[in-house]
PARO-389423 format. One record per residue (C-alpha): x, y, z. Coordinates in pm, 1 decimal. Layout:
<tikes>
{tike {X,Y,Z}}
...
</tikes>
This chain:
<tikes>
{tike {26113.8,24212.7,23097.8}}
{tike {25797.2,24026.0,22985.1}}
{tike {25959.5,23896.5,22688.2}}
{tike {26192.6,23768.8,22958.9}}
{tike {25969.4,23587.7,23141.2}}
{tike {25776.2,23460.4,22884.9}}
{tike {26061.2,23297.1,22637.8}}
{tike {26266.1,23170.7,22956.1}}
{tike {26040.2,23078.8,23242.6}}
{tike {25739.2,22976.5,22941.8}}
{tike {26013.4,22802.8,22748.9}}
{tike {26163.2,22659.6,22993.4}}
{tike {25870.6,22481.8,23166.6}}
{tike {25749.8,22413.6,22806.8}}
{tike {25977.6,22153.4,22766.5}}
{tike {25982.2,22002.1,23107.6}}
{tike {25611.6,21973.1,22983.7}}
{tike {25680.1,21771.2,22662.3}}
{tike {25909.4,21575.4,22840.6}}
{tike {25737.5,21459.5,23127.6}}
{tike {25379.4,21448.2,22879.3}}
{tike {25614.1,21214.0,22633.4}}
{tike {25746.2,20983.5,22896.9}}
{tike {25391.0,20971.2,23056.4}}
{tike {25307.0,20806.9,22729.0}}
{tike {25530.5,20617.3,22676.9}}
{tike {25477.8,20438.3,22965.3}}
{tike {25113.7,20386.3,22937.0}}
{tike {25190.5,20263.0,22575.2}}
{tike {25434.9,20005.9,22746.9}}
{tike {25179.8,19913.3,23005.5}}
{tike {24933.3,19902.8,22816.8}}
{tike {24719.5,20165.2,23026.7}}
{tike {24491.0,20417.1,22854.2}}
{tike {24600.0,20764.1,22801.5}}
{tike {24345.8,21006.0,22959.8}}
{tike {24491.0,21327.0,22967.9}}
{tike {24242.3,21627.0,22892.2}}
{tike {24290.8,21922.1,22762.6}}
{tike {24591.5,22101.8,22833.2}}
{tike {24546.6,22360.6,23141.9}}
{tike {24544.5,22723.2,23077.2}}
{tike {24720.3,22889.5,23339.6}}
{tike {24845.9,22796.0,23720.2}}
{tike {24588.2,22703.3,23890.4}}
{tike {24411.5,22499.4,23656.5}}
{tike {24735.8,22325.0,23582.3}}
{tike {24758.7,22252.7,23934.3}}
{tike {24405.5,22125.5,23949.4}}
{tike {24460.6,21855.8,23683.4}}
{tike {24777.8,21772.2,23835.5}}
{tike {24608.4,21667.1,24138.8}}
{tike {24276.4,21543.0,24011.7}}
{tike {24518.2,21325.9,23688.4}}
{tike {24768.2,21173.2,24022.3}}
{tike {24438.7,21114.7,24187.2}}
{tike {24300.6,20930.7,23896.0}}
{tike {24655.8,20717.7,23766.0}}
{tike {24609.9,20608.6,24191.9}}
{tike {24287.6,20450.6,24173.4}}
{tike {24344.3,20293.9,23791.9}}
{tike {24655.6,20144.6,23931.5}}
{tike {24475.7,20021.1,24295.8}}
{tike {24201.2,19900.7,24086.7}}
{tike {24374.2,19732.3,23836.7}}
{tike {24472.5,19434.3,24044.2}}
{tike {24141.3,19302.5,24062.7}}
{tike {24003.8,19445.5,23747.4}}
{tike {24270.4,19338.3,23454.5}}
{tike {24273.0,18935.0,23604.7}}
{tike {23898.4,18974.3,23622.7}}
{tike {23902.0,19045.1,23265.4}}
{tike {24174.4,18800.6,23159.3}}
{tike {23969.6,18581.2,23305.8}}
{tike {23674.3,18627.8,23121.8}}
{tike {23875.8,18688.8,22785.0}}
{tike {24138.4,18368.4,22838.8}}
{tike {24017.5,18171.7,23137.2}}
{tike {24304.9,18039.1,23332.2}}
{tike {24560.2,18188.3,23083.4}}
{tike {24401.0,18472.5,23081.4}}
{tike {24377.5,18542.5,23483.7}}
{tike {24719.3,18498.4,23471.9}}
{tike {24801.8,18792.7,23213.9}}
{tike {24585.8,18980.0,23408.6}}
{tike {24737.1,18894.8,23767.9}}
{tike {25050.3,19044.7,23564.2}}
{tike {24883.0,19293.3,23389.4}}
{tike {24742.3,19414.9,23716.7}}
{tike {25102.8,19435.6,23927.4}}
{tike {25244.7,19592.1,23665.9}}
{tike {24982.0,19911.4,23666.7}}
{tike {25035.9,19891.6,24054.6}}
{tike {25390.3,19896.3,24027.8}}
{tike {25432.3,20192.0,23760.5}}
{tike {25114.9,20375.0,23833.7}}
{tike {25286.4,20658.8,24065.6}}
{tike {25529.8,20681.9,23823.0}}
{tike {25293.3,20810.5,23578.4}}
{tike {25089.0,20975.2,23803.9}}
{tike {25400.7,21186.7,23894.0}}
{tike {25469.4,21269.5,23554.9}}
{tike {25097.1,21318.8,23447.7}}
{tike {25068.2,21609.4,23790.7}}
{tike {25452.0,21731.9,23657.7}}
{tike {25324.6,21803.3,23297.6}}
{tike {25024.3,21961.6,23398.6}}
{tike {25196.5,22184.3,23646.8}}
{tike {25436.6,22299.6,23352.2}}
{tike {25249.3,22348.9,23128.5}}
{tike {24992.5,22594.0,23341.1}}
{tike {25316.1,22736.5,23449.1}}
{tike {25407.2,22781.5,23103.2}}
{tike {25068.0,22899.8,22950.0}}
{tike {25106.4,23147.1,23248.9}}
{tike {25404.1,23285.1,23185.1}}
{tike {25328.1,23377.0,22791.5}}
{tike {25002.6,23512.5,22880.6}}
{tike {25254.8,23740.8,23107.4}}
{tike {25461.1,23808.0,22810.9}}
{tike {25156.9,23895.0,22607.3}}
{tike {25075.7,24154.3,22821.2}}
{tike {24997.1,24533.3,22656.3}}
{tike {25027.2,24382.8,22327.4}}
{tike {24782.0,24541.8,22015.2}}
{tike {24520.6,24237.9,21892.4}}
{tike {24767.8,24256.8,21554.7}}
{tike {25037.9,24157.2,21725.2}}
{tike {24882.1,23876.3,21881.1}}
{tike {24753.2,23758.2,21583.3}}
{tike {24887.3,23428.2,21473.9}}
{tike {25050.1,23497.9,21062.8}}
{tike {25011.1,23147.1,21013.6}}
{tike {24658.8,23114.3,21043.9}}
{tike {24531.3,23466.8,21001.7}}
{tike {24572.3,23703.8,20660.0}}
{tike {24782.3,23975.9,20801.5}}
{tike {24739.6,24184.1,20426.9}}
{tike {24545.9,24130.0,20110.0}}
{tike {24660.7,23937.8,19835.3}}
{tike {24883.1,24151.8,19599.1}}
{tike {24684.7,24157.4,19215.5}}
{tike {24844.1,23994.4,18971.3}}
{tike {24826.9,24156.0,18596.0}}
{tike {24654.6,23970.5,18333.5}}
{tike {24972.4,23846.8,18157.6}}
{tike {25071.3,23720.3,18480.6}}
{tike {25367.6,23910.1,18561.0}}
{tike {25410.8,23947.6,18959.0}}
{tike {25495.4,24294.9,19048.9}}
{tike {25599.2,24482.5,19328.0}}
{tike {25372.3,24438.6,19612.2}}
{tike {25138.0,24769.8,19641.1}}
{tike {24871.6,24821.3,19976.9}}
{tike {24646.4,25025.8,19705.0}}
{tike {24606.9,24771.3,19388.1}}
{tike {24598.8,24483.2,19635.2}}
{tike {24273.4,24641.1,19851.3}}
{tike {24131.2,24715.8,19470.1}}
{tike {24179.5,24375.4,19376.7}}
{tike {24039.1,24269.6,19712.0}}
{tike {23711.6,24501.7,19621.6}}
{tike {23674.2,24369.2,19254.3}}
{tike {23668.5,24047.6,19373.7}}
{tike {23404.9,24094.7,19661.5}}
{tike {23123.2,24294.5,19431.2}}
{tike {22893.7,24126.0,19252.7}}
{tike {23070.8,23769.7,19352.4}}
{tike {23406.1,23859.5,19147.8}}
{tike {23214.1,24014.7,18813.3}}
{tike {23427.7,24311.7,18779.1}}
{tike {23749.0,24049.3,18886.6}}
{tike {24006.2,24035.6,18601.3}}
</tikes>
């Protein structure tokens, strides 16, 4: 049942997550607005708390940025530049919800997400939480001096292991 939850309801809201998170950039990219997501939540509630706080925040860029960007048009451009900035700043009024909708969406998700596969991790051993990517799961095998490769063996490859550990790799080889 956990596995269950966790590669449905964690997959699932995984990729509502990248979707929402991609088209959130992409549409500060477009608008040229900043991208100031944190880092991602860790479980419900803190996923909900971002949500908020990040809508909050894309609200008062997007209010603000009709007097800030001609402002600093203005000062970069003169009259030109007010005018960018007049546009500048409708255009962050206009789409700001937008990404303030998608910023709360993917930081709902992905709490929802994290959630749900800390679920699924639930009465698993520390070995089987271990990432095999990052983390040696067993020793290197030895490999003879004529360099053939042989059949992997637990024994010879803790020996080799030991060799190379005492007296910084002396007795190695």
């Amino acid at each position: 049942m956990q596995a269950v939850v966790s590669g449905v309801v964690g997959g699932g809201f995984s990729s509502i997550s990248s979707v929402t998170g991609s088209l959130y950039s992409v549409l500060k990219q477009t608008t040229g607005g900043e991208d100031r997501r944190g880092a991602p939540p860790t479980n419900v509630a803190s996923g909900v708390y971002r949500g908020v706080t990040g809508l909050g925040a894309e609200l008062v860029t997007g209010v603000t940025g009709i007097f800030t960007q001609p402002y600093k048009g203005a000062k970069a451009g003169g009259v030109k530049g007010f005018a960018k900035g007049v546009g500048r700043g409708l255009v962050g009024a206009a789409v700001t919800p937008a990404t303030g909708v998608l910023r709360a969406g993917e930081s709902v998700s992905r709490g929802i997400a994290a959630t749900a596969n800390d679920f699924g991790d639930l009465g698993k051993s520390k070995l089987e939480l271990l990432d095999t990517k990052t983390v040696r799961v067993r020793y290197p095998r030895r490999i003879e001096q004529r360099g053939q490769i042989k059949i992997y063996n637990e024994d010879l490859a803790i020996i080799n292991r030991l060799l190379k550990k005492m007296h910084n790799g002396f007795f190695y080889g």
